[in-house]
N, CA, C and O atoms as a GROMACS GRO file, in nm:
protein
  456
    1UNK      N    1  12.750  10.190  -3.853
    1UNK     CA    2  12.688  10.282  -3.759
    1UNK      C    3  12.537  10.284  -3.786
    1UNK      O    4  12.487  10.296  -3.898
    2UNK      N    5  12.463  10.271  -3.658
    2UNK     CA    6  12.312  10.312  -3.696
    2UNK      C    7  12.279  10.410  -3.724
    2UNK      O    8  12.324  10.508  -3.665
    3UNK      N    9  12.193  10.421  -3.816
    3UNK     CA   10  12.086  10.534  -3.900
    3UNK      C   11  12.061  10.638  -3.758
    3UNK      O   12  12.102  10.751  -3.733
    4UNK      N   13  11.966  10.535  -3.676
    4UNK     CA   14  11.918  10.670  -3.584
    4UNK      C   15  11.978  10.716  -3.513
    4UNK      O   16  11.920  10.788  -3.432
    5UNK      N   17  12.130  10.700  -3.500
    5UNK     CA   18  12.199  10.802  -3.399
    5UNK      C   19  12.250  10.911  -3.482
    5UNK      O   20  12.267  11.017  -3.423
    6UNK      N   21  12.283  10.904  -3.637
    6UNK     CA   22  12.318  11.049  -3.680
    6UNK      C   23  12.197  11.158  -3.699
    6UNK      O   24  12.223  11.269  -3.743
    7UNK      N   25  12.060  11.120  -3.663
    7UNK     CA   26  11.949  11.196  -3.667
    7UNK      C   27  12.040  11.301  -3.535
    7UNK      O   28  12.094  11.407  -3.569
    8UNK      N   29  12.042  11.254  -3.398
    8UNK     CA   30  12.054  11.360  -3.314
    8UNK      C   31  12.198  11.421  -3.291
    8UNK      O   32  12.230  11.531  -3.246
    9UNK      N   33  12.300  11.279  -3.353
    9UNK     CA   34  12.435  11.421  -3.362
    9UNK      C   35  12.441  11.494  -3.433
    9UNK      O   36  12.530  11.577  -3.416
   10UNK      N   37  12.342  11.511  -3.567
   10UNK     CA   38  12.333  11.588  -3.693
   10UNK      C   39  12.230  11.739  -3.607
   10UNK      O   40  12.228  11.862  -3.613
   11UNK      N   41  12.178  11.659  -3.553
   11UNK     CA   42  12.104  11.789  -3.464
   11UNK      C   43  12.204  11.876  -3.383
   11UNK      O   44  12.226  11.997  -3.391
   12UNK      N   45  12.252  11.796  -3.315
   12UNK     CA   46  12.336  11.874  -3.245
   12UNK      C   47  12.454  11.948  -3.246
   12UNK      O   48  12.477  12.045  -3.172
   13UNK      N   49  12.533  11.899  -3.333
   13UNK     CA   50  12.605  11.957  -3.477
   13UNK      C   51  12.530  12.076  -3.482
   13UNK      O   52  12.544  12.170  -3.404
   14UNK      N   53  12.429  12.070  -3.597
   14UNK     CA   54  12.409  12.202  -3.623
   14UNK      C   55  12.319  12.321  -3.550
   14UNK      O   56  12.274  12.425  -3.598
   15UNK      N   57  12.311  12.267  -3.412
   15UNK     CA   58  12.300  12.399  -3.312
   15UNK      C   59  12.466  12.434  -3.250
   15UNK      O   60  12.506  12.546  -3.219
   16UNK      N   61  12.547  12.305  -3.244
   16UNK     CA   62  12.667  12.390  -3.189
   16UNK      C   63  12.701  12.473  -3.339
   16UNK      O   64  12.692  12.596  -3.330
   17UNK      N   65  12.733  12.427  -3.454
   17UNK     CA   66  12.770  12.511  -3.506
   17UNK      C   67  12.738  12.676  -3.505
   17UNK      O   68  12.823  12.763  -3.492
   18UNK      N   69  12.565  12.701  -3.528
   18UNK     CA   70  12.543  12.792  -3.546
   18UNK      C   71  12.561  12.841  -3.402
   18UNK      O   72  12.674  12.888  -3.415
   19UNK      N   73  12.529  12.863  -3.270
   19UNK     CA   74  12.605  12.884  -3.158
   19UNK      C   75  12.754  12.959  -3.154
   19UNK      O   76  12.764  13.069  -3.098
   20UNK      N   77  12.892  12.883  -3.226
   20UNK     CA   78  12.975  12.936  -3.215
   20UNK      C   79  12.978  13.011  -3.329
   20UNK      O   80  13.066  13.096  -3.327
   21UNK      N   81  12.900  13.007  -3.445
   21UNK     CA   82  12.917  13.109  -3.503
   21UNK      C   83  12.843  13.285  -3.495
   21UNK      O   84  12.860  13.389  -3.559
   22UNK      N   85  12.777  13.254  -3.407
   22UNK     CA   86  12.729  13.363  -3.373
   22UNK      C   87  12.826  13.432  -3.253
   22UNK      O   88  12.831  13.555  -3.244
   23UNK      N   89  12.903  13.346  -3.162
   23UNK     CA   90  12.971  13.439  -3.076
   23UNK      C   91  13.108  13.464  -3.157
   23UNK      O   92  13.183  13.559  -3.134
   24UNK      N   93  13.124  13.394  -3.229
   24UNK     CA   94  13.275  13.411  -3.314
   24UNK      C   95  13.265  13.522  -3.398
   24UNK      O   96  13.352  13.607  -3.417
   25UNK      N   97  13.186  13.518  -3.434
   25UNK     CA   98  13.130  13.663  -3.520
   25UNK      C   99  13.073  13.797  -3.471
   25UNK      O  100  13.067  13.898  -3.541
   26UNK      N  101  13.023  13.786  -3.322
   26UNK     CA  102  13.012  13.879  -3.242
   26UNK      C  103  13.156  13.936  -3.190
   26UNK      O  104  13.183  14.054  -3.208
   27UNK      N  105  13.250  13.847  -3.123
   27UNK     CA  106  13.334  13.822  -3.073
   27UNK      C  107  13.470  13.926  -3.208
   27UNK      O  108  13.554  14.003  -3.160
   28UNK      N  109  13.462  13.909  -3.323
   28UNK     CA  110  13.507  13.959  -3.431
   28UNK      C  111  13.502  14.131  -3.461
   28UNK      O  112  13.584  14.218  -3.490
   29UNK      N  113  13.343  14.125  -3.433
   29UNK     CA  114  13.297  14.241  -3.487
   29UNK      C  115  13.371  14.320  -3.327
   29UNK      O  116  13.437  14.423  -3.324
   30UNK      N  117  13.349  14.269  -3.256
   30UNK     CA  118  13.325  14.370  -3.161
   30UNK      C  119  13.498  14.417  -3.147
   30UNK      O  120  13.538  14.532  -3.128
   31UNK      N  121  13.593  14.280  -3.166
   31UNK     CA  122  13.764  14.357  -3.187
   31UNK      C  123  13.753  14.426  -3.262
   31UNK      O  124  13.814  14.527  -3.224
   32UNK      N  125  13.704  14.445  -3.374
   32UNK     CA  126  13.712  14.512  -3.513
   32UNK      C  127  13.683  14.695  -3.434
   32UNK      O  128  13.769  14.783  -3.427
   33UNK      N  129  13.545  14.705  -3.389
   33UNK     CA  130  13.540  14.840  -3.357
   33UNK      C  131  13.638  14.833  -3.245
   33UNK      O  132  13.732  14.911  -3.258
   34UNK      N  133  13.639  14.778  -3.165
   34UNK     CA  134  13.760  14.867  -3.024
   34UNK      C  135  13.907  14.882  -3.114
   34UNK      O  136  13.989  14.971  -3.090
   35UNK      N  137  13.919  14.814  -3.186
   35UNK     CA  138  14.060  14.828  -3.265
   35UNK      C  139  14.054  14.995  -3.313
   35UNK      O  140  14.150  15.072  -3.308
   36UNK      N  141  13.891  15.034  -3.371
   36UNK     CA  142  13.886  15.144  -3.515
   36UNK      C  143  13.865  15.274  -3.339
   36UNK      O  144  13.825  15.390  -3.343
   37UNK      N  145  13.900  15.212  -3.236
   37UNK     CA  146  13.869  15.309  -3.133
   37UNK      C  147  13.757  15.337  -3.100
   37UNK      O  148  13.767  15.439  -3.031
   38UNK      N  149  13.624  15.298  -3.110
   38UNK     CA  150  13.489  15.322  -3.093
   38UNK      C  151  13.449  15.224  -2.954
   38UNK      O  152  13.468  15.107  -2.924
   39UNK      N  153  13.343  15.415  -2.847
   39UNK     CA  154  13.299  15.376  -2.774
   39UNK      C  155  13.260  15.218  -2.677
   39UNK      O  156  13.157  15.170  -2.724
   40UNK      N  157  13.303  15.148  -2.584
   40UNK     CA  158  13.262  15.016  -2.551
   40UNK      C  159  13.109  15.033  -2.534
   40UNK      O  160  13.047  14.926  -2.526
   41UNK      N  161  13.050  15.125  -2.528
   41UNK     CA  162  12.918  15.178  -2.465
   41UNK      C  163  12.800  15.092  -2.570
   41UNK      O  164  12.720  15.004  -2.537
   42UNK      N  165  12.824  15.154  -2.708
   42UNK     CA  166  12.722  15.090  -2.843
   42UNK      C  167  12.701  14.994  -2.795
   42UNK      O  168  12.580  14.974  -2.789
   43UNK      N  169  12.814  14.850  -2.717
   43UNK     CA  170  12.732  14.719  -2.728
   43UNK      C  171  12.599  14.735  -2.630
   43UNK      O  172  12.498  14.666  -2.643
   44UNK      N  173  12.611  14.813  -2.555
   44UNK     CA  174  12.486  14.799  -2.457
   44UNK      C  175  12.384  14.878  -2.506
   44UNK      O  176  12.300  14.891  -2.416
   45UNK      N  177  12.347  14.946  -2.622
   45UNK     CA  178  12.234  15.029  -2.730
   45UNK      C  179  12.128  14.909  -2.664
   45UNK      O  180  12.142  14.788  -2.641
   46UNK      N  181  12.044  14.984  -2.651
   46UNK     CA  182  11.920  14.929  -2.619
   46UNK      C  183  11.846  14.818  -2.537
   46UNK      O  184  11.729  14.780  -2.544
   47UNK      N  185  11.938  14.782  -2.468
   47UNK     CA  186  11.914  14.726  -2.324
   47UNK      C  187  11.921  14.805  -2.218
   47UNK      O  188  12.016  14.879  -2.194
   48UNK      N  189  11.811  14.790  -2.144
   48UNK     CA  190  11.787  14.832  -2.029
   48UNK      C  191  11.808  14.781  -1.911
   48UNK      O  192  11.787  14.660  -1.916
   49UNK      N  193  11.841  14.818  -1.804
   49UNK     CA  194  11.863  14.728  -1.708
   49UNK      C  195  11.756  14.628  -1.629
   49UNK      O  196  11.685  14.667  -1.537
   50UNK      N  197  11.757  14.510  -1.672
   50UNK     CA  198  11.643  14.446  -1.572
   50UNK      C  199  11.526  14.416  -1.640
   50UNK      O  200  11.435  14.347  -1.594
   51UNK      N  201  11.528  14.488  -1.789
   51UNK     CA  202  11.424  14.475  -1.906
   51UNK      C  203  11.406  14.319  -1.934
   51UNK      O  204  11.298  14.271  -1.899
   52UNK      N  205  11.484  14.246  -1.984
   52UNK     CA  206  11.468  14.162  -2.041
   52UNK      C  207  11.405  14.044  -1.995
   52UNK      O  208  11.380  13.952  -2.072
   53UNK      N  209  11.376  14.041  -1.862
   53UNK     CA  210  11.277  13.941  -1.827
   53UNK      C  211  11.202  13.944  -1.872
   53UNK      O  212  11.183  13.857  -1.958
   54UNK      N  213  11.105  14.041  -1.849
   54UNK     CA  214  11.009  14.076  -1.866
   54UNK      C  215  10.933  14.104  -2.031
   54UNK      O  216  10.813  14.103  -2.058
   55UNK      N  217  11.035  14.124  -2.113
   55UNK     CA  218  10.975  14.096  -2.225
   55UNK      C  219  10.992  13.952  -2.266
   55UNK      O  220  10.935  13.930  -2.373
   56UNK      N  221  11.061  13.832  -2.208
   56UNK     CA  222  11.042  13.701  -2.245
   56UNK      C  223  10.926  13.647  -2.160
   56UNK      O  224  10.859  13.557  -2.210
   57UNK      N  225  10.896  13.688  -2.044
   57UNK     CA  226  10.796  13.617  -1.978
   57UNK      C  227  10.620  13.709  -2.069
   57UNK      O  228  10.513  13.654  -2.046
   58UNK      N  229  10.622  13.807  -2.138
   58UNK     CA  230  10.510  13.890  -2.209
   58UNK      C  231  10.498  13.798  -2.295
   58UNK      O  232  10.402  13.724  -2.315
   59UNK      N  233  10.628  13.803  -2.361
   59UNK     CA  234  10.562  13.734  -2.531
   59UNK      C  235  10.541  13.576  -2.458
   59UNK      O  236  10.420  13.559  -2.469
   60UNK      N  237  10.578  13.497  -2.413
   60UNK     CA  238  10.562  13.403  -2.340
   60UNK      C  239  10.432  13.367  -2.323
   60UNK      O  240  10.365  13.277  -2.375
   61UNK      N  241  10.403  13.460  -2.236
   61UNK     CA  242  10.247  13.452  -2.214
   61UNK      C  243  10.175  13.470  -2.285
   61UNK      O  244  10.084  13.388  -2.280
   62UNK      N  245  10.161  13.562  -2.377
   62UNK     CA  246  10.078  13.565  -2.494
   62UNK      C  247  10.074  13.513  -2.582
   62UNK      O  248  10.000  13.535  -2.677
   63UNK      N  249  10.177  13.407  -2.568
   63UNK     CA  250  10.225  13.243  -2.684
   63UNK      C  251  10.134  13.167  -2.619
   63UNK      O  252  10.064  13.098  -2.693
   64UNK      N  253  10.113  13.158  -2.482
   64UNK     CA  254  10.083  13.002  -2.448
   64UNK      C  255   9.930  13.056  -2.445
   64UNK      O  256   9.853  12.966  -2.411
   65UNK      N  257   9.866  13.179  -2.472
   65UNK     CA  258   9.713  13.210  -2.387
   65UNK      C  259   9.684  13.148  -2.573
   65UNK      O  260   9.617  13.048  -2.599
   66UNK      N  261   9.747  13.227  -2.670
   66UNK     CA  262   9.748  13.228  -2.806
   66UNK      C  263   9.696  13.049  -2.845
   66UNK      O  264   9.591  13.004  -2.891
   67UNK      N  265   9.813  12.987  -2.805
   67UNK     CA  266   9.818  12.807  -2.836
   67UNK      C  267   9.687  12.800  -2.797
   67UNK      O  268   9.597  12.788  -2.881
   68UNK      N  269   9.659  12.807  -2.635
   68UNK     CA  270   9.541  12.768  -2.560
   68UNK      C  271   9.384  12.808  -2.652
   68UNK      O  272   9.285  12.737  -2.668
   69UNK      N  273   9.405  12.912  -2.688
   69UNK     CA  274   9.327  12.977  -2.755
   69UNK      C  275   9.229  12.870  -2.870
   69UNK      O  276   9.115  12.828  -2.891
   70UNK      N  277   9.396  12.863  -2.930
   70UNK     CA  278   9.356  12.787  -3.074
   70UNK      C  279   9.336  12.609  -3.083
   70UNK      O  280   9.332  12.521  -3.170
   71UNK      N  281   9.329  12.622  -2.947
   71UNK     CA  282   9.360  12.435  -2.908
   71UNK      C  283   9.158  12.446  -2.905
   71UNK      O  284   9.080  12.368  -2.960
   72UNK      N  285   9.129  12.556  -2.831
   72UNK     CA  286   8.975  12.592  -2.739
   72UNK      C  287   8.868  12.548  -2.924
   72UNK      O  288   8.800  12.457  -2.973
   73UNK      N  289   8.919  12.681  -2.956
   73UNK     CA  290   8.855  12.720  -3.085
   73UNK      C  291   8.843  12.623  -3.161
   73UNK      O  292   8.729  12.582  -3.183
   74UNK      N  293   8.982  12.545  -3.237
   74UNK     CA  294   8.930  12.461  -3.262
   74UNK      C  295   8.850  12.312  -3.229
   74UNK      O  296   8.834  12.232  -3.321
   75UNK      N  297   8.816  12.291  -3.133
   75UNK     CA  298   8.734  12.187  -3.058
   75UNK      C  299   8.571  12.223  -3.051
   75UNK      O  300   8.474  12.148  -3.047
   76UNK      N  301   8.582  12.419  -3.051
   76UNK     CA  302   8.446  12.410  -3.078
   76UNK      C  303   8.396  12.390  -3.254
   76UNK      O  304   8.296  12.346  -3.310
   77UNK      N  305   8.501  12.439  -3.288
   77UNK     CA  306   8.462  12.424  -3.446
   77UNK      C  307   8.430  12.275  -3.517
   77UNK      O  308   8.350  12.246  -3.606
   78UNK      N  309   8.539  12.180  -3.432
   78UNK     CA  310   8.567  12.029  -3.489
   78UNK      C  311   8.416  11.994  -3.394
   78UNK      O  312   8.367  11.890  -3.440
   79UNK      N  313   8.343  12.042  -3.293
   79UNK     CA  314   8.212  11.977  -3.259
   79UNK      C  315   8.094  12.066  -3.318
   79UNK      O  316   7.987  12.052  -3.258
   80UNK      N  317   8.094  12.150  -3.420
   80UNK     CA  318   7.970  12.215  -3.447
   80UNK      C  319   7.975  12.238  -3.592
   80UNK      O  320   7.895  12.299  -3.664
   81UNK      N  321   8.097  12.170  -3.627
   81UNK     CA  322   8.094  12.169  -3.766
   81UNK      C  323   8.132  12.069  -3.865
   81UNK      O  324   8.145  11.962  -3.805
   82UNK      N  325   8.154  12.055  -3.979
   82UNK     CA  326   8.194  11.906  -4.020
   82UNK      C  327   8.359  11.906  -4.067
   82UNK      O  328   8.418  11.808  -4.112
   83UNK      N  329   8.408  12.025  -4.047
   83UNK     CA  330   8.575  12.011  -4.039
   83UNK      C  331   8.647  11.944  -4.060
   83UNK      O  332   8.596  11.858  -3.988
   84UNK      N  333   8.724  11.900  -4.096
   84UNK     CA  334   8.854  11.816  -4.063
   84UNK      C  335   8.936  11.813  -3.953
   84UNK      O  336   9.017  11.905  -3.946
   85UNK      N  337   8.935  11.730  -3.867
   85UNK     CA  338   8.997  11.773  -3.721
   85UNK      C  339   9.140  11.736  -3.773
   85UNK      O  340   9.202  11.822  -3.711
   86UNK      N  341   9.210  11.685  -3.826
   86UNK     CA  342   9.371  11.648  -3.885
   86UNK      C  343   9.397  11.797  -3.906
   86UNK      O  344   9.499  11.848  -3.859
   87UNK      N  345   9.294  11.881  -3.985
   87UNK     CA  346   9.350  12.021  -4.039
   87UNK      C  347   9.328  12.124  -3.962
   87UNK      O  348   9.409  12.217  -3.959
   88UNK      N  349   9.190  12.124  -3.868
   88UNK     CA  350   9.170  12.230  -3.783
   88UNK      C  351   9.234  12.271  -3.672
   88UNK      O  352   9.232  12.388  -3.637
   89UNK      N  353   9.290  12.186  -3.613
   89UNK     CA  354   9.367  12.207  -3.511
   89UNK      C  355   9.536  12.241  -3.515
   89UNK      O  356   9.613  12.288  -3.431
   90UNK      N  357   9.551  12.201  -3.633
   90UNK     CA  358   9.703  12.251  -3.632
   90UNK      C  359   9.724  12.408  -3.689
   90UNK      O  360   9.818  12.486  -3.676
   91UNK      N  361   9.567  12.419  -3.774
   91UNK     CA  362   9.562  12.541  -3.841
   91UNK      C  363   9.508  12.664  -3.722
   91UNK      O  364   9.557  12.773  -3.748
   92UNK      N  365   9.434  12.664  -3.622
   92UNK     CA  366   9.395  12.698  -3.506
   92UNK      C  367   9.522  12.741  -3.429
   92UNK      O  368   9.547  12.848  -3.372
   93UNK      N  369   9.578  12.656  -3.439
   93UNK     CA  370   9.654  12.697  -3.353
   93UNK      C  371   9.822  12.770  -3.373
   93UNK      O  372   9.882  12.839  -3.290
   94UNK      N  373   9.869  12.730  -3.509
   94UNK     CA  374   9.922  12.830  -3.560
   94UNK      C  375   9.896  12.950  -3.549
   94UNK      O  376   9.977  13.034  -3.510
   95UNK      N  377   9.748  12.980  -3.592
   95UNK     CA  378   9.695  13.134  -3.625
   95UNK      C  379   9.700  13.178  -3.483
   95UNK      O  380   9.759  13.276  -3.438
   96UNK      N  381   9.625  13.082  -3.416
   96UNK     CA  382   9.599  13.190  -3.298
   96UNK      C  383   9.762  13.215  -3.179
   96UNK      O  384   9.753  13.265  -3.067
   97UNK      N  385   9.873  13.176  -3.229
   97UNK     CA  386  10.005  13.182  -3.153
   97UNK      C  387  10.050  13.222  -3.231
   97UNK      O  388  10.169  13.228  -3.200
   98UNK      N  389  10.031  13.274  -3.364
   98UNK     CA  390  10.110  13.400  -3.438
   98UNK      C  391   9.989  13.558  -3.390
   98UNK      O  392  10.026  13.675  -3.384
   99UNK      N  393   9.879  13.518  -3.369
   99UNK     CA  394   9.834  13.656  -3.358
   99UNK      C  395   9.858  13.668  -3.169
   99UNK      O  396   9.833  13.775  -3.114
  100UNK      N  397   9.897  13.574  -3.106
  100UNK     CA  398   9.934  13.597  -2.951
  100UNK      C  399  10.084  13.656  -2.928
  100UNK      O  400  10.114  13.727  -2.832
  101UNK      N  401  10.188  13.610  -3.050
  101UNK     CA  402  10.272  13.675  -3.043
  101UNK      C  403  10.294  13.839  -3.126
  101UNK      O  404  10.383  13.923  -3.142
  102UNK      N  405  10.210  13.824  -3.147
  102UNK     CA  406  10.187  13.988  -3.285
  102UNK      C  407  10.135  14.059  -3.143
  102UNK      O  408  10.195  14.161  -3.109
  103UNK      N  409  10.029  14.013  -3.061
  103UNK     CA  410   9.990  14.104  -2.941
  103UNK      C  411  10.131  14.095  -2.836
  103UNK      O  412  10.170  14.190  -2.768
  104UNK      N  413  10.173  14.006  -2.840
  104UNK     CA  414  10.280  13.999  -2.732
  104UNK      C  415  10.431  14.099  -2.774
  104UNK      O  416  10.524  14.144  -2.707
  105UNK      N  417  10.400  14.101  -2.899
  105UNK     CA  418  10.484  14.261  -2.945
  105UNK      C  419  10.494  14.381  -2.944
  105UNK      O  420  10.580  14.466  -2.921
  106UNK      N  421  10.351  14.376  -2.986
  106UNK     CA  422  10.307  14.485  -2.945
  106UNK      C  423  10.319  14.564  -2.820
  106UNK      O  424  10.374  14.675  -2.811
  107UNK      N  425  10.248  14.478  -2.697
  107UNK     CA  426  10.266  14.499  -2.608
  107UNK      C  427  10.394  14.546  -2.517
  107UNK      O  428  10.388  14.629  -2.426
  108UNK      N  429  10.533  14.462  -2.570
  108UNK     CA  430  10.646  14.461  -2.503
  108UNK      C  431  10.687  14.618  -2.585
  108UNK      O  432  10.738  14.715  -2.530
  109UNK      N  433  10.655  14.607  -2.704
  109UNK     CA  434  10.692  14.772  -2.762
  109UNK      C  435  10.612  14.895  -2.652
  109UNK      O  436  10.678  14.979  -2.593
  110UNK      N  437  10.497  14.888  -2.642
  110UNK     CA  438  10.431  15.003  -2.559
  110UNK      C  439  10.526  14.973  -2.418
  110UNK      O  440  10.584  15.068  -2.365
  111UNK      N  441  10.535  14.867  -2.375
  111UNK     CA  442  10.584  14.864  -2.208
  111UNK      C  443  10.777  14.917  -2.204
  111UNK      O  444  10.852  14.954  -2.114
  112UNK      N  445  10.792  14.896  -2.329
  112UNK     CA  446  10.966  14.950  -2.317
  112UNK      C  447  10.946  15.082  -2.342
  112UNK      O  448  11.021  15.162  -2.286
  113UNK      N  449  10.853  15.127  -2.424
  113UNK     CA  450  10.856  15.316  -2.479
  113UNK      C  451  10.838  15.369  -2.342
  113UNK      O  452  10.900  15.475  -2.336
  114UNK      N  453  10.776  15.341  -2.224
  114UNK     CA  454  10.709  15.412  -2.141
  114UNK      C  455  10.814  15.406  -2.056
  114UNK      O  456  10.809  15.462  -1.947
   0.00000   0.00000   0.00000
């Protein structure tokens, strides 16, 4: 068998696995309480109706302005400075799509409280 085909069934393997183990284990827990007689209501704790778009398309956006950000930044840095462009740009842009998603949390927290 060739080498490079167990690269992507090994991939894919271990997204189905973890996949069914998350509904098998949801799927578990959740007989477990209707068995002990508890409310069907808990599974729906904290969803709102119609919410959830809207906080994937927020943080979303504030991922890709974040990337964009750090793609910008570093290009001015790699032309006005003597940098390493191999290091600046991957480091740019990490930072600036962890602090786009730290705002994009933020944000989705104030827009669900209200």
């Amino acid at each position: 068998m060739d080498e490079e085909i167990l690269i992507p069934i090994s991939f894919f393997a271990a997204i189905f696995g973890m996949v069914y183990l998350y509904f098998s284990t949801r799927n578990k827990e959740r007989l477990a309480l209707i068995e002990k007689g508890a409310d069907a209501s808990i599974f729906n704790i904290g969803k709102k109706s119609g919410q959830s778009w809207k906080v994937v398309v927020l943080n979303l956006a504030f991922l890709l302005i974040g990337i964009g950000l750090g793609v910008f930044i570093a290009h001015i840095l790699e032309t006005f400075t003597a940098l390493d462009e191999d290091s600046i740009y991957p480091a740019m842009i990490f930072l600036f799509a962890g602090i786009g998603l730290y705002i994009g949390f933020t944000q989705t927290k104030k827009a669900l409280d209200d």
